[in-house]
N, C-alpha and C positions, 0 to 999 in steps of 0.2 A: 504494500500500500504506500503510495507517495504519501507527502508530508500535505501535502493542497487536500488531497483525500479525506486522511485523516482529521483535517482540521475540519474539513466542513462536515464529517460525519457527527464531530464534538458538537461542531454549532447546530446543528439540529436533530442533535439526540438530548431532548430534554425537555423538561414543562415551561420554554420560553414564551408564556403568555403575556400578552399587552395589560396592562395595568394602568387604570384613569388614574387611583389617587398615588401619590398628590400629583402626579403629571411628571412622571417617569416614565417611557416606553422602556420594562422591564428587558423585550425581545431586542431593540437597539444595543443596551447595556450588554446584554447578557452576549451579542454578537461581535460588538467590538470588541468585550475583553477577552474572547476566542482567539479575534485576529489578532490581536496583538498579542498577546502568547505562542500564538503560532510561528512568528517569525525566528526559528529557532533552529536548531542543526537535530541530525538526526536521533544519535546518542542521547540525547533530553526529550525526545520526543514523549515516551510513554508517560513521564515522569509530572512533564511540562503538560500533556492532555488531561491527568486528572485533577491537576492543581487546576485547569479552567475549567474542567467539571463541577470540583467543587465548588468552584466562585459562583459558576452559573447553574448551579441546578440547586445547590443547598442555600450558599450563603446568602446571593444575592436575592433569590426568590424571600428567602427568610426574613432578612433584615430589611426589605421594602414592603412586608407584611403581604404578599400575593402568594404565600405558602404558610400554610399552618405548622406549627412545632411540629406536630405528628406526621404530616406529609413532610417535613423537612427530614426526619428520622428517616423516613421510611427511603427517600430520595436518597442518603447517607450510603444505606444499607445496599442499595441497591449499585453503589459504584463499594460495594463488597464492605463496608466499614463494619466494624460489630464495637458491645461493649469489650474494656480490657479485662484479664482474665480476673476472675474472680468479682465480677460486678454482674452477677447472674439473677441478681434479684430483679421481680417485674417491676416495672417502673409504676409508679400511681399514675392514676385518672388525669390528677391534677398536679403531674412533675413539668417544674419548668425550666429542666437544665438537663444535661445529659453530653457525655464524653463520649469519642466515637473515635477508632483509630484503625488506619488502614491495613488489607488484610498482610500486606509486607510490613507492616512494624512501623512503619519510616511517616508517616503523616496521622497527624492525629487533627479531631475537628469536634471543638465545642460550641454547643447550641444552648441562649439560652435565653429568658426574657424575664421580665421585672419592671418594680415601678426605684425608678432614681430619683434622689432629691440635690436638686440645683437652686443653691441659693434659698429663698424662700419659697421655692414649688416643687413639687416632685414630675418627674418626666416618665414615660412609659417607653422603655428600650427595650429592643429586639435585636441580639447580636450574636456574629457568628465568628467563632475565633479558627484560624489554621495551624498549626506549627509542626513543624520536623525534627526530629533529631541529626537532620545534614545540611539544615537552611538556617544560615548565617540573619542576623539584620541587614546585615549588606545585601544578600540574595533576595530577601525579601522586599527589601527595599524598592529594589532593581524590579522585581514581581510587582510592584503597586506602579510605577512608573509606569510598566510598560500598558500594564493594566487599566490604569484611571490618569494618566498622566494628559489626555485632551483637555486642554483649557475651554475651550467651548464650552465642556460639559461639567468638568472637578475644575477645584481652586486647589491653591495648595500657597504656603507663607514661603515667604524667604526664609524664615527664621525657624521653620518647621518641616521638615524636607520628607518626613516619615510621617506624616498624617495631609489626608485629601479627604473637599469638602465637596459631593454632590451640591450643581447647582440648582435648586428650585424656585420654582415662582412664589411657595410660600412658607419662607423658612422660620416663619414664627409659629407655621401648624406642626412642621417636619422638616426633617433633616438626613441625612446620610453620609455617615462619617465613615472612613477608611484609614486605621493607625495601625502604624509598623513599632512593636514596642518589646523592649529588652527586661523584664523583669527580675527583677535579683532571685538568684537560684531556681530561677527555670528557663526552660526552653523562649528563643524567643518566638514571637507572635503576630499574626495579622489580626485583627478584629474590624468584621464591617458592624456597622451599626447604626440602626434605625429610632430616629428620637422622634417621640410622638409627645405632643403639649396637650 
């Protein structure tokens, strides 16, 4: 299979539906960040197509709310993830977090939603974290770049080089944030995430 093949088989093997709120074409997103992962040598191919699976079938559907927790799980499972061993307990009704880690070991992808408190209000976020045991900040980094790095569409700070700001028409209802972050004694991390006022 060529590497053109593969990529457009990525881009349309998945739940890339259009989504009105808040005025995000989910199917757009979800097809650029294919393309641009795609542009890659062949050795990265496998590695580099589930990393845009995951963006586009779990996380991104997740964190723009056009995928529920449960179909986000089930979207996980289905690009082979399970829980890690020993977390065989059935999840409750009402679980709203859950670890997922790929069937080689090497990617792992946390789903999880809740209400945040900013400032004097609390926010309702939906977020979806990626990380590897062989993916540097730097690699990740480089993975958000290539990923959300259209100004047209993400903002991103001078001063802030590891986090990108979906652009909406209303960012006082919603928002969509994308951060690259190194936390002391663990793995570092992508997190997309979805803030609802």
């Amino acid at each position: 299979m060529t590497i053109g093949r593969a990529c457009r088989r990525a881009a349309h093997s998945g739940p890339f539906s259009t989504i009105g709120e808040p005025g995000i074409k989910l199917k757009f997103v979800a097809y650029a960040t294919v393309a641009s992962l795609c542009l890659i040598s062949t050795p990265a191919l496998a590695q580099e197509l589930l990393v845009a699976r995951m963006l586009t079938q779990v996380c991104l559907p997740y964190a723009t709310r056009a995928q529920s927790f449960e179909k986000s799980v089930r979207a996980a499972r289905d690009l082979e993830f399970r829980r890690p061993a020993g977390s065989n307990t059935p999840l409750d009704d009402w679980a709203s977090e859950i670890d997922l880690i790929s069937r080689d070991g090497e990617w792992r992808i946390r789903i999880e939603e809740g209400t945040l408190e900013q400032g004097d209000s609390s926010v309702y976020a939906a977020s979806c974290t990626i990380s590897s045991r062989h993916a540097s900040v730097r690699e990740l980094a480089d993975l958000g770049r290539r990923a959300f790095g259209d100004p047209a569409r993400w903002s991103t700070s001078p001063d802030d080089r590891l986090r990108w700001e979906r652009r909406t028409p209303r960012p006082e209802e919603y928002r969509l944030s994308v951060e690259v972050a190194a936390p002391a004694d663990r793995l570092p991390t992508m997190t997309i995430t979805g803030f609802y006022y």
